[in-house]
N, C-alpha and C positions, 0 to 999 in steps of 0.2 A: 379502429383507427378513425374514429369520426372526428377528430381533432385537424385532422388534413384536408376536409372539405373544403372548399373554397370559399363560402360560405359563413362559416364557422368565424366566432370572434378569437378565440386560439391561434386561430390558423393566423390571423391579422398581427394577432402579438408576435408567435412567431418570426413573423415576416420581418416586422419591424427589429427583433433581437436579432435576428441573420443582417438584415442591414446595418445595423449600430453596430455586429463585430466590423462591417467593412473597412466603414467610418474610421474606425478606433483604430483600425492597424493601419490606416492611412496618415492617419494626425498623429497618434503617439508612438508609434515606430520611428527610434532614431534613426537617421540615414546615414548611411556608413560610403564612403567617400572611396572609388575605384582605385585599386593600385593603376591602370592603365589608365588612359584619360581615351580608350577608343571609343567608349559612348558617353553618356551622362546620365544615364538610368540610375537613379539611386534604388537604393535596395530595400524592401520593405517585406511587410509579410502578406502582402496582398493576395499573392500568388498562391499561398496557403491556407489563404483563407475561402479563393475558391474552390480550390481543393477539396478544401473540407467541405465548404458548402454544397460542392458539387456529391460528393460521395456520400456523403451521408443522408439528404435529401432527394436526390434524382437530378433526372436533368431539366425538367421542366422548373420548380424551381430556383435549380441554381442562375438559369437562364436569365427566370425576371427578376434575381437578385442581383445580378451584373448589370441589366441593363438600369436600373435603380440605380444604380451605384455610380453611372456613368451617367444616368441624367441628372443625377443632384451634384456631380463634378463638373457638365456643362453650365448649370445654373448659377454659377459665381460662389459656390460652398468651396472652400479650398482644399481639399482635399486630394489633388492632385500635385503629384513633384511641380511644376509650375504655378501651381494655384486652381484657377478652375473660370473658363467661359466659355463663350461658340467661340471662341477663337482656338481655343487649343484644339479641334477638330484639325484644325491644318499643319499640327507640328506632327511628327514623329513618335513621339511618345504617346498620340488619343492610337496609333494603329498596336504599339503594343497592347494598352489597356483593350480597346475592339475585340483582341486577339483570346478575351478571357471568354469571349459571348461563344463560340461553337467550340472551345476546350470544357466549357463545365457542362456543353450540352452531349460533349462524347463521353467524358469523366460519370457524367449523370445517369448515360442508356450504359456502359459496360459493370458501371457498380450492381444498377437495377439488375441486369440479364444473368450477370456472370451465377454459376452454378453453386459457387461454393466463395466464402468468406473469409479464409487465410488472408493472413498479415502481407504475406510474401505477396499473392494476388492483388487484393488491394496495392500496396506498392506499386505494381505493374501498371497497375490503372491507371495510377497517380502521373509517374510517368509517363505512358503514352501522352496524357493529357498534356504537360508539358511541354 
């Protein structure tokens, strides 16, 4: 697994393809409009994409793939339900997104540790991370 060193130009491509899915499921994900109007989180595949990123990767990874994700959404990239700058640090929605940084770091050490790799486990993972 020399492709995962830190070091390694692999490891950089990688990086950059796990960040371009984030991208992608942020901008081209339609948003689908609440029956309820009790919050305004649109819906998107964000959450599954750290998921994925988280379990498949570990947690160290998915870690600096969130926070990537969340500094190229403070820096005016719109990529956020609102858009994207230090300002959205103060609404309600930067503590959901926040909320993905120590979920794909538990999603990341349970996938690593867990003994055995059943679908149903996995799930479980997924889950708790949630």
């Amino acid at each position: 697994m020399n492709f995962l060193k830190a070091g390694s130009n692999s490891f950089a491509g990688l990086m950059i393809m796990l960040l371009a899915g984030m991208i992608s499921t942020a901008i081209l994900t339609p948003k689908v409009q609440s029956i309820n109007n009790i919050t305004s989180l649109p819906v998107s595949m964000q959450l599954a994409a750290v998921l994925i990123c988280s379990l498949v990767w570990g947690s160290e990874t998915g870690i600096i793939i969130i926070i990537a994700y969340l500094t190229l959404g403070l820096f005016y990239l719109p990529i956020f339900h609102g858009g994207g700058s230090l300002g959205y640090i103060l609404t309600p929605e930067f503590g959901y997104l926040a909320g993905f940084i120590p979920s794909a770091g538990l999603i990341g050490y349970l996938s690593k540790t867990s003994s055995s790799k059943s679908l149903i486990q996995t799930t479980f993972i997924a889950i708790i991370g949630v």
